[in-house]
N, C-alpha and C positions, 0 to 999 in steps of 0.2 A: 567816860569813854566817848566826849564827842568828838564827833566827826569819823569814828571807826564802825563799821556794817558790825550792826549784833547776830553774832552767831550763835546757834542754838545747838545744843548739847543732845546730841540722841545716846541714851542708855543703852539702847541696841537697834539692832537695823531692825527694817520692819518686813516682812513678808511680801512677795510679788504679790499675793494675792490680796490684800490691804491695799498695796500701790495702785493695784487696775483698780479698786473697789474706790478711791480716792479719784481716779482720774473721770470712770464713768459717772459717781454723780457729779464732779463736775460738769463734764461733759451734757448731760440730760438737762441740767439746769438749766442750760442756755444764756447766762446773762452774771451779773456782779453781784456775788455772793462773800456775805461776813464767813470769817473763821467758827464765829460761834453757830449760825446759821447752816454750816456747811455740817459743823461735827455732828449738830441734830436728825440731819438729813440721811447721813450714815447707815446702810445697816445693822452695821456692827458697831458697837464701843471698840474707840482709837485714846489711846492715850494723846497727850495735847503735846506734848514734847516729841511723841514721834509722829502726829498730824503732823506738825511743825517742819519737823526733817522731810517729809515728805513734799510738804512744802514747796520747800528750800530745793529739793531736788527735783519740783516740775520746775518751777520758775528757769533755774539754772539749765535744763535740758530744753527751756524755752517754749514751754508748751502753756504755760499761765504766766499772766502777766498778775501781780501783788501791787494795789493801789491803796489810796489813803480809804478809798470808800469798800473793800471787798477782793476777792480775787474773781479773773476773769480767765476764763478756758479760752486759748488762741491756739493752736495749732491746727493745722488742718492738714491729713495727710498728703503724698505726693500726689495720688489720681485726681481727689479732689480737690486741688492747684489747678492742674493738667484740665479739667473740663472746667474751670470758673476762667481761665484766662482766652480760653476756645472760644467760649460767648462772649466776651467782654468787646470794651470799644478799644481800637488802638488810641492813643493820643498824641 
């Protein structure tokens, strides 16, 4: 399959509450975090095919960026846009 994005297979969808449980340790971590790193971190045991989908649907909803060394939590809500670009310099 080169050159085609590997798509990962979820068995079943996963729970909202698994998704926020997924996005806040991201989130808390603050920095570039491994998959294996991240499933540790977990309160709860995640299966790794639906980590995975999970994933797949921060990345795509754009909220984590998936790099060769970890993933990285990037979103930042609207208010806090709104007062980071308040302070900021124009250019």
């Amino acid at each position: 399959m080169a050159g085609k994005a590997r798509q990962v297979e979820v068995l079943h969808s996963p729970r909202l509450s698994t998704v926020i449980m997924v996005e806040q340790t991201l989130k808390d971590f603050g920095g570039v975090i491994k998959v294996a790193e991240l499933k540790r971190r977990l309160p709860r045991k995640v299966m790794h095919s639906t980590l995975l989908g999970i994933l797949d649907y921060l990345q795509k909803s754009g909220k984590i960026v998936i790099g060769t060394k970890g993933v990285l939590w990037v979103y930042a809500p609207k208010a806090e846009l709104d007062r980071l670009t308040k302070g900021g310099l124009e250019v």
